[in-house]
N, C-alpha and C positions, 0 to 999 in steps of 0.2 A: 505770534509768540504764545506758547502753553501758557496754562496758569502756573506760578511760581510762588515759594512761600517767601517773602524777603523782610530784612528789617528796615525802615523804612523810619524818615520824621516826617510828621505830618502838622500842618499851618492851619487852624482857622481862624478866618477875620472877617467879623461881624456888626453890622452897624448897631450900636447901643441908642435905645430910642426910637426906631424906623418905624413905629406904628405912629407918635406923635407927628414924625417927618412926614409920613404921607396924611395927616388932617392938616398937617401948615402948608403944603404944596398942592400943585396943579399937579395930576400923575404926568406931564410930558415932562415938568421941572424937575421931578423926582427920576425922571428915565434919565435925561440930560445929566444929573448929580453924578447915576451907579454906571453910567458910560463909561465918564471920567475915572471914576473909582476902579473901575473894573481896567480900563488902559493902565491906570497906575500900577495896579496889583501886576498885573501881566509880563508889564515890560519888569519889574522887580525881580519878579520869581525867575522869570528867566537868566535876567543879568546873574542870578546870583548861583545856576543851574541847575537849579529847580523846575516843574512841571505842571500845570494849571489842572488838577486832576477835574474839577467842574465848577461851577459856579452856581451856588442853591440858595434861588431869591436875592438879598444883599448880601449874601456872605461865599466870601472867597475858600477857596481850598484846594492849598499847595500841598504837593508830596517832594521829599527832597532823599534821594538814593533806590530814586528807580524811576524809566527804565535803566540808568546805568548808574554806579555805585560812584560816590565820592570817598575818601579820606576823611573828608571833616562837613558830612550833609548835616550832623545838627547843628554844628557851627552855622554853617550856610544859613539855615533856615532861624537862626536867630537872630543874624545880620540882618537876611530880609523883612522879618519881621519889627526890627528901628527903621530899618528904610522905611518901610511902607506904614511907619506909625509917623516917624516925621517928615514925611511926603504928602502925606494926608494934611496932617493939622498945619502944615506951612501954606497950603494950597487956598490961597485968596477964595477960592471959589466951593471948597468942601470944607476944610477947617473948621467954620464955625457951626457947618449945616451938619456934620457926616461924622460923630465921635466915634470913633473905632475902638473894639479891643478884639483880643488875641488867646488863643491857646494853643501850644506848641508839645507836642509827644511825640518820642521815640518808639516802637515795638516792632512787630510781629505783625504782618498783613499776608493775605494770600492777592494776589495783582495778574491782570492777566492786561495784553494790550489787543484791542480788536483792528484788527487791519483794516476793516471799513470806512470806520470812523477815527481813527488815532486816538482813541479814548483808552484812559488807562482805568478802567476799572482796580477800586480796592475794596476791601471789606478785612475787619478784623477789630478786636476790643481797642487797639492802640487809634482808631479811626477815632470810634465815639467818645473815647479819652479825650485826646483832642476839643472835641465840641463841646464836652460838658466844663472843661477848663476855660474854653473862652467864652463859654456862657458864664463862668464865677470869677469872671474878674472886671474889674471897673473897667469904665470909661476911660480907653488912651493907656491902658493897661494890659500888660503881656503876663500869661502863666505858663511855668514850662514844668513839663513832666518831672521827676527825679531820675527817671533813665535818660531823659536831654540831658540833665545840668549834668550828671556822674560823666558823659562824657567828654564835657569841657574843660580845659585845663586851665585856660589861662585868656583873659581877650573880654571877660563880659561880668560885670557883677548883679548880683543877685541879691533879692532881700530873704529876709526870714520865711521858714516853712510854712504854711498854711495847708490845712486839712480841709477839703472839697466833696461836700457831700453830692452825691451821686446817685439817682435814682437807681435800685439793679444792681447797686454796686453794695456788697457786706460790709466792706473797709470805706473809711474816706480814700479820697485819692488826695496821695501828696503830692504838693507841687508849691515852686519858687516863683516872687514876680522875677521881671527880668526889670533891672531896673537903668540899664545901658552899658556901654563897652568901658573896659578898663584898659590899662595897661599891663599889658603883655609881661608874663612873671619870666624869670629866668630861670632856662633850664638845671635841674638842680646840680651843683657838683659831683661829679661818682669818685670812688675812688679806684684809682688807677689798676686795673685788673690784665693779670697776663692773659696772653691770646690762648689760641690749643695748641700751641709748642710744648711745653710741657704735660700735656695731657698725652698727644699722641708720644713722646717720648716716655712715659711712665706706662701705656702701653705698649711698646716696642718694650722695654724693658722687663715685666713682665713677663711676655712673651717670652724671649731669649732664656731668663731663669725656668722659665716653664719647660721649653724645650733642649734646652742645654745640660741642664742639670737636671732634668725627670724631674719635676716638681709640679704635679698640676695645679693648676690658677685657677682661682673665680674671682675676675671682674666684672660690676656692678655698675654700672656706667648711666648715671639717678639727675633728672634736669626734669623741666617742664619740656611741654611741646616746643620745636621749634628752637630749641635754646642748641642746637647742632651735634645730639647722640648720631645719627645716621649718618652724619655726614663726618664726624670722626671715625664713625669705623668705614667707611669707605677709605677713607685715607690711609688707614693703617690696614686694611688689606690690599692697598694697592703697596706699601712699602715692606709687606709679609716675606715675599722673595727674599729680601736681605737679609729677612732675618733667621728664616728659616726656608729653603727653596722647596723643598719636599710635605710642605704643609697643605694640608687637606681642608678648605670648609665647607661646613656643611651651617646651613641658617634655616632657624623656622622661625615662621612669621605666625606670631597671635593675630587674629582678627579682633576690629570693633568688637563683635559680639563673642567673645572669644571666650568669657564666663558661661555660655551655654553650648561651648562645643570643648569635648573633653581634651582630647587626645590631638587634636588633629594638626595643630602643628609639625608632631612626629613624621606626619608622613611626607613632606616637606625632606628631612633629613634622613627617614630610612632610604626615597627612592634617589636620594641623593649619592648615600656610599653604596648602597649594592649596586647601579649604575640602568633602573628601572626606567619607563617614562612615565609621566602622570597617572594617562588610561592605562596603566596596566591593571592585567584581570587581577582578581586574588590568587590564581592557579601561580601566573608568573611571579608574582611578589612572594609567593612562600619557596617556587622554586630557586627563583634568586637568591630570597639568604640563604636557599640552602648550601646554594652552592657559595653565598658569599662565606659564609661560615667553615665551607671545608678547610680541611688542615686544622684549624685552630685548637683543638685538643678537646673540645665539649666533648662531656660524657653524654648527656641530657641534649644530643641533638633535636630530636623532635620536638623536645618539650619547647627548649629555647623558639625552635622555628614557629611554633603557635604561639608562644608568649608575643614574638614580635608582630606577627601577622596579625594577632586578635585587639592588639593598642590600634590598629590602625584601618579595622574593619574586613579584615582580609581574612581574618581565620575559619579553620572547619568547627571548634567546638567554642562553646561558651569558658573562658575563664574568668572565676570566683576569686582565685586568692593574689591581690594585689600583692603584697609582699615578693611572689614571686616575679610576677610583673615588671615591678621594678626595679629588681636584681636583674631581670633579664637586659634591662636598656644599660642597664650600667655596663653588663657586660660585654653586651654589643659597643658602647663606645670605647672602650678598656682595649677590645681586638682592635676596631678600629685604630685606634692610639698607637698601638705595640705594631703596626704597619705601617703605620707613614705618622708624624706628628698630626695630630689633630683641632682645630679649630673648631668649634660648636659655638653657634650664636644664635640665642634666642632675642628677635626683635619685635620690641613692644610688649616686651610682660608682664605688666600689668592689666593689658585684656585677657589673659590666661585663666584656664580652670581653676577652680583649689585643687582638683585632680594635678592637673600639670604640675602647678608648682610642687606638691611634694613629690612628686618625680624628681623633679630638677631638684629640689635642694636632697634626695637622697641622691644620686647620680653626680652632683659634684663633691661627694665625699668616695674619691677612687681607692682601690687599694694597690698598693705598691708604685714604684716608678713609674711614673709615662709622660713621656711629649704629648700635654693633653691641656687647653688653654678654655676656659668655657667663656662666653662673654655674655652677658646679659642687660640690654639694654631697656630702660626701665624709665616711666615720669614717679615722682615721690610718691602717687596714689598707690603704690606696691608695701609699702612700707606701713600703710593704713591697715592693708592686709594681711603684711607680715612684720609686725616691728620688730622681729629678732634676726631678720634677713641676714644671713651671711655671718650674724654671730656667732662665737666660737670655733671660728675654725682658721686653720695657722694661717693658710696658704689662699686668706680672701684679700680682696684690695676693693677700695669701693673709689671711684669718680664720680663727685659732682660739678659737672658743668655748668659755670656762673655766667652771668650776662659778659658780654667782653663789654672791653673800656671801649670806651670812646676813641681815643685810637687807635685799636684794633678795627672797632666798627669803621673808621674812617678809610683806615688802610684797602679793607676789603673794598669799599665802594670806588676807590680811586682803580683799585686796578679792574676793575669791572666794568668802570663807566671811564673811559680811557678822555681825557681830555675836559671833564666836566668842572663844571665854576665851584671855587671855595663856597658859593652860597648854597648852591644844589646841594655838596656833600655835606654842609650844616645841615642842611633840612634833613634827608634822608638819616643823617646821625642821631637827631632829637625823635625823631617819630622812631627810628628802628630799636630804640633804649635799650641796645646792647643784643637784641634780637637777629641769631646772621639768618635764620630764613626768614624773618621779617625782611632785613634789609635787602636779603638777595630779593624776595619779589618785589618791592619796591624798588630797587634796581631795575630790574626784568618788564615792569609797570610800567617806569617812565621811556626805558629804550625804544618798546615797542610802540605809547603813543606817543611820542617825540617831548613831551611835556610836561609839567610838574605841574599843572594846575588843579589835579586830581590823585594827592597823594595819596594812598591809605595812611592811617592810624593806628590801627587795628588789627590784628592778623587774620579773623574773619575779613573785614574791608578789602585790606591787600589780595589776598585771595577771590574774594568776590569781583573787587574791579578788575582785576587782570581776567577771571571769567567771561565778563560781560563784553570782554575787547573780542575773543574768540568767533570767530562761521558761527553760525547757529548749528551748521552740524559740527560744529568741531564741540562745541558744550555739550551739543546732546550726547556724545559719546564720552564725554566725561562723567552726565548726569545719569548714562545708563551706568556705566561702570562703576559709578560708585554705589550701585544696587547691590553690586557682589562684595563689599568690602575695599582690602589694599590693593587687590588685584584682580583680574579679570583677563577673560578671552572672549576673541572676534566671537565663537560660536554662540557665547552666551549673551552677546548684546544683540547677536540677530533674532535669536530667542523669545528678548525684551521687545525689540521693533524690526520683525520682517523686515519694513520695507526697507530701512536700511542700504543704501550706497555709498559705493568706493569707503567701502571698510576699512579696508589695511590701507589705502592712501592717506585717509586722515586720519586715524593712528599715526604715521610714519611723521607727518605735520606736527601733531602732539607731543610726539618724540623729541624733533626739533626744535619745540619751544621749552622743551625739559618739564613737561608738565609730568609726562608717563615716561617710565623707564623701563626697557625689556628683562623679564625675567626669567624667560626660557626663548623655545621656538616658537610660541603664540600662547606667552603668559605676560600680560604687562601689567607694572603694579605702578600706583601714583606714585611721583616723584617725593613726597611728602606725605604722611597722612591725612592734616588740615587740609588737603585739597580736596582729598576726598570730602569729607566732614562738611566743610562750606557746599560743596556741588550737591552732594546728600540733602543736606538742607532746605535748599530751594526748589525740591520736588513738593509739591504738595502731598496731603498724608493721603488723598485718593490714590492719585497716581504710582502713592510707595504703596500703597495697595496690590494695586495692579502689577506693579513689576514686576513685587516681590513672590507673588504668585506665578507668575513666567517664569520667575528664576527659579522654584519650586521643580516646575513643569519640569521645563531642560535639564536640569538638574538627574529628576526622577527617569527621564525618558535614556539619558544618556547612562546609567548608574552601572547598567547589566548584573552581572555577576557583582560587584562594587557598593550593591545596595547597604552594607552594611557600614561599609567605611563612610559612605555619604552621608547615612540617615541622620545623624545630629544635625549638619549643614541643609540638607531638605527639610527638616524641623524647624529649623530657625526662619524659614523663607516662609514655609508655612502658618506657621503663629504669628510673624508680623502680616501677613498677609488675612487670618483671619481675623486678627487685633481691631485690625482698620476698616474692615468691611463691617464686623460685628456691630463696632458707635456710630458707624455712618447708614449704613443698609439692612439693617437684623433679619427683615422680612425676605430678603431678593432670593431667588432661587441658586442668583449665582456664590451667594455669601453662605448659602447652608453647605454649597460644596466644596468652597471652601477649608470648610469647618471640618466637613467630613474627613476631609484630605491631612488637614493639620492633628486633625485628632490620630488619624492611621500612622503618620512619621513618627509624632511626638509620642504614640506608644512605640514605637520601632526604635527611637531616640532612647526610648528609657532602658531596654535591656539592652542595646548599646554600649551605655554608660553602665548598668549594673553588671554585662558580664565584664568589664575591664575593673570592677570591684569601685567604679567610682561613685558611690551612692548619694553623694548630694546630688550630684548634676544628675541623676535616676531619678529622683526626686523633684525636680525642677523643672524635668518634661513632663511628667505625668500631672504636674497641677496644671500644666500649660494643656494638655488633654482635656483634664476634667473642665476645665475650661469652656472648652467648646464641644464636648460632647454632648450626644442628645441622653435623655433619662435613662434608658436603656442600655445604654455602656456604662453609667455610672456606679452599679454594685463591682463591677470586677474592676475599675479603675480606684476608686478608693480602696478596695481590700490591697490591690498590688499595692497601692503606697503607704500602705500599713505594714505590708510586710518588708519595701525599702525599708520605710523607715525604722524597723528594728524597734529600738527602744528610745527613739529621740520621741520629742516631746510633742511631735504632730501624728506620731501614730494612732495613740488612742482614741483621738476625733475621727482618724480615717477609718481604724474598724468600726467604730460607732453608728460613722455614718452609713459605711457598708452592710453592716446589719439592719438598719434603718430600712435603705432602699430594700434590701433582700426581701423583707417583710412586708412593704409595700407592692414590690412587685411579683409577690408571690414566687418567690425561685424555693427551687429543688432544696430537701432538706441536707445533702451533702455540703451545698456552697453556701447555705448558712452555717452547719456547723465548721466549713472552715474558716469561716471570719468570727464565730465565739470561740474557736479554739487561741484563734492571733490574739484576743483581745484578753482570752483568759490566761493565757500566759503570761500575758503582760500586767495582768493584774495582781497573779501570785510569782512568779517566778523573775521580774524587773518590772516590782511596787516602786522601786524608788527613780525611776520615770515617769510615774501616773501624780500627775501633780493634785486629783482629787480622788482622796480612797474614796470605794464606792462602800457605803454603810455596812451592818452584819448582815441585816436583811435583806437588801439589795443584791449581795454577793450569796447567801443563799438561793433567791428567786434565780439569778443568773444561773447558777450552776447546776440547778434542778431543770431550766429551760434544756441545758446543754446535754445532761444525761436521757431528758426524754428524746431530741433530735439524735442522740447516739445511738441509741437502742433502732433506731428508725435507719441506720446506714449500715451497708454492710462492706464499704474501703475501710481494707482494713491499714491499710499506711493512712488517714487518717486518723482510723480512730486509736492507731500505737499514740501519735501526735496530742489527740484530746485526751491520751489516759494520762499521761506524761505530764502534760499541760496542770491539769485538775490536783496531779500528784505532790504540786509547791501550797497543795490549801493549808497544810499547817503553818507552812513559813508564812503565809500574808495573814495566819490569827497573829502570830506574835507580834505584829504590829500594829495591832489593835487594844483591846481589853479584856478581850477573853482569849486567855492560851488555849492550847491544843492541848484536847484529851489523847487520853492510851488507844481508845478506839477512834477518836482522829487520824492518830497516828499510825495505826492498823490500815484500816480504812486507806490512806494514799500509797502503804509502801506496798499493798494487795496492787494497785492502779499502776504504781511506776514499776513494779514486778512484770503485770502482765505486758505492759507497753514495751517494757526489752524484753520478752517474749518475740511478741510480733515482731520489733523491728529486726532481731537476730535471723527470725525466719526470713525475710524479706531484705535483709540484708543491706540496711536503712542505716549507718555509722551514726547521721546527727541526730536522728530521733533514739537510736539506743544512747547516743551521750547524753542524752536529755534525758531520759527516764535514770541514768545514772547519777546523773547530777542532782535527781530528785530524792533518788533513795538517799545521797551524802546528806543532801538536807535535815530527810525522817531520821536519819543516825544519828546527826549533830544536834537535835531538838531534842531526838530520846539519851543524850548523855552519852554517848558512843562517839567520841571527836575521833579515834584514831580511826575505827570502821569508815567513820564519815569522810578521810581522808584516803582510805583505800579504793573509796568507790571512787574520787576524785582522780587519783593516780590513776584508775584505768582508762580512763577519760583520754588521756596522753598517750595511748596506745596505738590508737588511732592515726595518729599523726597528720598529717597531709588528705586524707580520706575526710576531714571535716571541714565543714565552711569555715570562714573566718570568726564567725559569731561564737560557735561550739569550741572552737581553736583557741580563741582568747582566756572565753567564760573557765574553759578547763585548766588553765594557767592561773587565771582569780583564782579560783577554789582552791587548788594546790597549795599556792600561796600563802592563800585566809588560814586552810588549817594548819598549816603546818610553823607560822606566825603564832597563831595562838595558843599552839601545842608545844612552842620553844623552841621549835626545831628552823630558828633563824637562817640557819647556811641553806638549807632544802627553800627557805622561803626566797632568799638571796639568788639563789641559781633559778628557779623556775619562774622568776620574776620576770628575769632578764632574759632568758629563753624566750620567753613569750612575747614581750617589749621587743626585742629583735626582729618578730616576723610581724609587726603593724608599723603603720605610716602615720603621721596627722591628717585627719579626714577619715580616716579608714571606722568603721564600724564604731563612732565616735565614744557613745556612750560604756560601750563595753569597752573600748582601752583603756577608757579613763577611769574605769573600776580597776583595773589592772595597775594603771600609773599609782590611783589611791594608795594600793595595798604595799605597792613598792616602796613609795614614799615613807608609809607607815614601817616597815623595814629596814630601811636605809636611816630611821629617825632611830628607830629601838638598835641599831649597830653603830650610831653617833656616826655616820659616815652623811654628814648635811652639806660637803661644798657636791658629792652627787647627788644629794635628792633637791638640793636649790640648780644644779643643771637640767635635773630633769624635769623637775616642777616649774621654774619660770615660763617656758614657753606654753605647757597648759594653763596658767594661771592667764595666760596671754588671750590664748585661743579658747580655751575650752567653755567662757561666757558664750562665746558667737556659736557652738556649734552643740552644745548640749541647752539644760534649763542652769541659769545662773544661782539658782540656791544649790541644786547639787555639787557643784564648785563649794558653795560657802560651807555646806558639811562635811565635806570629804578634808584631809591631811594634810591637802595642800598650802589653806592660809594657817593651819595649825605648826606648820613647819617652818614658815617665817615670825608666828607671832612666837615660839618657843625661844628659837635659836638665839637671841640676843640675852634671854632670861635666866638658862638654864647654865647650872654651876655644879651639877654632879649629876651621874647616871641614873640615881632613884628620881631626884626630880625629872630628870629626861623622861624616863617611863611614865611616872605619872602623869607630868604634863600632856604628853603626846595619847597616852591612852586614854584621858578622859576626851579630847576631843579625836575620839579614834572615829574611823571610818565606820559607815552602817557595815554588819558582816554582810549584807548581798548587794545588791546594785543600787 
């Protein structure tokens, strides 16, 4: 047997005194004593199912749940632990001579069994737990861990806490005596809870209004693991016929790591309606929607066919503007719908991007009529992320699934276990506490080894002991497959281990015991998640090393044309793969290669993610980069994630750092002045991201450094960029001490002059919107608000031709001026113009100047039940995804701290303007 990670309780029992024992004895009388002792120990552990891991000097030591797993091994091993204390001290012949005590822990061990010698080797902190607890407890005295006693219910009392100093150890360790067995508590009363009868009938119903009456649905369907989402909506798409015969679904499955792969569910559901197979190239996947799209009336065919192609890795060009993106899925499900009723089911979304989810929660707000039913199955961790989920809107319904009653739970087990004793269905009722895929594998546990003597307790246990019943190759193809997540193919566990035989035969075995369920023609996904999860777990983190770098491999080798759509999924295999090599092997030849490889995906992962506009998850591989990059990569990896990061609050470390290395590693004066042009923009042009101005002098030396390296380049779409950049230096005096002079102000509008020069000739939209946006500024500084609002307005002229960042910022401005110029309707319409084409997550800091200003708008036109719509949910999010004081300064808590105070329009005004919004970012 491999080495495996497992949890495990572990026994030591040590004789108290045995240095005075062997001065009072003849060593043959003292061999004679630990014989006895040792036969006693032995026969104990076993009786109780335990395992004699060795025997060290006088002291015993049992492991109890491994090699194979019990239901109740801490129990076990505290039972034996009385036996073998009042076996002892009864024993005419050790008793008086042999004082025993005990230390008893639960944890975490890595265990391997040698075939040689039947020895179970263990090692891990919960081992020497153990032995320092039965070194601090008295004579005829038992300590057990706090992770033993947490798993006890009922059967054994314990005295008071005591704290265990521990050589190595920062914390005492806590731990309980064991002071003997109680009587068994009673299971607590529940109260009587209906089965999924109405559950699946308020889905069917649903249903029916969804597609009877064109009303689309979002159901929510919110439980812990285990508590039976998947196995409701099996049900009710096996009863979908009835309801609607002509109904289409289509399911994407979040993966475990599902927050580091953006999009990738989608492709689950695009190749599902156009009628693709997996490996299709990207050639076939665009020609498919194209064709799937015919007839449907798109004017923007092309555009539509890359929009969907590039969610999913498949496209020819990079797209920037998420807003369009996400209209485009909505509209591809809208066709779908208005052809056959539609079903869409996202399972497990709570692993999901923050990309996805605002997908999804824009995409189930459809317009007009359709047979269109979305479901979304979720544990409550979704709601940590989104606590507004499904607020607001008519046509939501949300299911939480409670534990079932006790006879519920009963019922299920009778008809399961056809013919089994009132006592068995007691038992499995109290351990399964309303849990039906607890109960079903405890079910499933006992049919297969004929016996209840090894119930689980626990849904890791259950899971694990029905593992351990399994061929050893039938686990191993559980334990490879859980490399890849919910699902997995033969190709990719031959991948993991060549040698590998009769593949698909035991798969097909697998199938039979419902562990794996088919998902296509060679996709099979676990029957459960937790199966996955428990089998995942008992890899050791070497071996998930290893895999996870095979899976990388196969992955990369099989991609072709696909590279694109994969690279997130190669990226993830990669960083755990170089994760694990990095703490265990930093120096090995094979761990630099690693590194090498995860660094190549996980920059391939990042404009993955930034051309689908989803910049956190852009963000997220590039640290996973920098990471394991060698020094050499690291000026253009930090400047990329200066420029993600836009104006969130890790940029300006990233270009800092990037000019740092640039300087140490002597690079070209072009690729430094484009990381002080990132960082000087950021300094004058979105100050109010820089959580530490840089002094007057500082910012002097800066900009003097940046003028001498300009004069020294001669790109000139650079230097439009640094003139442009330089051209907001009066805006960042004003928030200082010393305003801007006349020849200040000269000075930058000469700068943002010549920069839309260049960028006109060169024919550069975002850099002339920025040089335009610079001159509004020099306007609005020198007393010219409405000038400063004209340069703004051209901004808008643009349209579509700019990034999202220039797209929004152009919208703020308009906005700002026309807000402070009185011109509320202009600020009202381009408000929400702009608010229309961004998502939540989308370029965070710049919408939330935007939402600022609207707010501020919506307060001065006394219209508060919309700016408390629009502002709650940033008041939600926008801590987690900007810096939490620009929330505290911005309109938004000014708009709930007003709204209960204010009793006339002049106080409106006043109140809300003194805590008005900074005028820029």
């Amino acid at each position: 047997m491999a080495e495996e990670r497992r949890v495990v309780t572990v026994l030591f029992a040590d004789v108290a005194g045995s240095t005075a024992l062997g001065d009072a004895l003849d060593p043959e009388d003292v061999r004679v004593l630990l014989r006895r002792y040792y036969d006693v120990a032995r026969e104990i552990v076993i009786e109780h199912g335990g395992i004699l891991e060795k025997f060290i000097g006088d002291a015993v030591v049992a492991v109890f749940g491994f090699p194979h797993t019990h239901d109740d091994d801490p129990q076990r091993a505290l039972a034996a632990a009385l036996s073998l204390r009042d076996r002892v001290r009864a024993d005419p012949n050790l008793g008086d001579r042999l004082p025993i005590r005990l230390g008893i822990n639960t944890g975490e061990v890595v265990a391997a069994r040698e075939s040689a010698t039947g020895d179970f080797p263990l090692s891990g902190d919960a081992v020497n737990v153990a032995a320092r607890l039965q070194q601090a407890a008295d004579s005829w005295g038992i300590l057990c861990g706090e992770r033993t006693v947490a798993s006890i219910r009922a059967g054994f009392a314990f005295g008071a806490t005591v704290a265990v100093e521990a050589r190595g150890k920062a914390q005492p360790i806590r731990a309980l005596p064991l002071l003997g067995r109680a009587a068994a508590l009673p299971v607590a009363a529940r109260t009587p809870l209906v089965g999924r009868a109405s559950d699946l009938q308020q889905l069917e119903l649903v249903a029916g209004r969804a597609f009877h009456e064109l009303r689309p649905f979002l159901v929510s369907v919110i439980a812990p693991a285990g508590v039976g989402k998947t196995r409701l909506l099996e049900e009710f798409l096996e009863r979908l016929p009835s309801v609607e015969p002509r109904a289409t679904v289509a399911i994407a499955q979040c993966l475990p790591y599902g927050q580091r792969l953006t999009y990738w569910p989608l492709r689950g559901v695009l190749y599902r309606l156009i009628g693709v197979p997996e490996d299709a190239t990207p050639l076939t996947v665009r020609s498919s929607i194209r064709v799937w799209l015919g007839g449907s009336g798109l004017e923007a065919m092309d555009r539509e066919v890359e929009l969907l192609a590039a969610t999913v890795g498949a496209g020819e060009t990079e797209v920037t503007d998420r807003s369009a993106l996400l209209a485009a899925w909505r509209t591809f499900f809208e066709i779908a719908a208005r052809r056959a009723p539609l079903v869409l089911v996202f399972e497990d979304l709570h692993w999901s991007s923050d990309s996805l989810l605002d997908l999804f929660e824009f995409v189930m707000q459809p317009r007009g009529d359709l047979p269109l039913l979305m479901i979304a199955l979720t544990r409550p961790e979704l709601l940590d992320r989104r606590p507004a989920w499904g607020g607001g809107r008519r046509n939501y319904v949300s299911i939480s699934l409670e534990p079932l009653s006790d006879r519920d739970t009963a019922q299920l087990i009778e008809q399961l276990l056809e013919g089994c004793s009132a006592e068995l269905v007691d038992r499995i009722v109290r351990r399964a506490e309303g849990n039906p895929f607890f109960a079903g594998e405890l079910i499933r546990s006992v049919a297969e080894r004929g016996g209840t003597d090894r119930l689980p307790d626990t849904v890791q246990a259950t899971v694990l002991a029905r593992l351990d019943q399994l061929a050893p190759e039938e686990r191993r193809i559980i334990q490879l497959g859980s490399v890849f997540g919910r699902a997995f193919r033969p190709p990719g566990l031959l991948a993991l281990e060549p040698n590998l035989e009769r593949v698909d035969e035991i798969i097909d075995r697998l199938l039979d015991k419902d562990l794996l369920r088919a998902t296509g023609s060679d996709i099979f996904a676990f029957r459960h998640i937790l199966i996955r999860e428990v089998a995942y777990q008992t890899l050791t983190r070497a071996e998930r090393g290893r895999l996870h770098a095979a899976a990388a491999r196969w992955l990369a080798g099989i991609a072709g044309e696909r590279e694109e759509s994969l690279a997130e999924l190669i990226a993830y295999h990669y960083r755990e793969a170089a994760g694990i090599a990095t703490a265990q092997r930093p120096d090995d030849p094979q761990t630099l290669e690693v590194r090498k490889h995860a660094v190549e995906w996980l920059t391939r992962a990042t404009e993955v993610a930034a051309a689908a506009a989803a910049t956190i998850e852009g963000a997220r591989h590039l640290r996973g980069a920098i990471e394991f990059a060698e020094p050499g990569r690291l000026p253009e990896l930090y400047q990329r994630l200066g420029e993600i990061g836009e104006s969130s609050d890790f940029a300006v470390p990233a270009y800092q750092t990037a000019l740092r290395l640039c300087r140490e590693q002597g690079r070209p004066p072009e690729q430094e002045l484009q990381v002080m042009t990132g960082l000087l923009s950021l300094y004058t042009r979105s100050q109010g991201s820089v959580a530490d101005r840089p002094s007057f002098e500082a910012m002097r030396d800066f900009r003097r450094e940046a003028a001498t390296l300009a004069a020294r380049v001669t790109d000139e779409r650079l230097l439009a960029r640094y003139l442009a950049a330089d051209a907001f230096y009066p805006f960042w005096m004003l928030g200082g001490t010393t305003p801007p002079t006349a020849t200040d102000l000269a000075e930058a509008t000469a700068s943002a002059e010549k920069s839309l020069s260049i960028a006109r000739r060169l024919d550069d939209p975002n850099v002339e919107s920025m040089a335009l946006d610079a001159l509004s500024g020099t306007s609005q500084i020198g007393g010219d608000w409405r000038l400063g609002r004209d340069f703004a307005r051209r901004r808008l002229t643009f349209q579509d031709r700019l990034n999202m960042v220039e797209k929004i910022d152009a919208h703020s401005m308009v906005t700002w001026s026309s807000a402070l110029l009185g011109d509320l309707d202009e600020a009202d319409r381009v408000s929400a113009q702009g608010l229309a084409q961004v998502q939540p997550g989308q370029v965070p800091a710049w919408a939330l100047h935007l939402v600022i200003w609207r707010l501020y708008v919506l307060a001065l036109l006394g219209r508060w039940d919309e700016a408390l719509v629009l502002g709650e949910p940033w008041r939600a999010h926008g801590r987690m995804i900007v810096s939490p004081s620009r929330i505290e300064r911005s309109s938004i808590p000014s708009c709930w701290h007003f709204r209960p105070t204010v009793t006339s329009a002049a106080g409106l005004v006043m109140g809300v303007t003194t805590c008005a919004p900074s005028p820029r970012r």
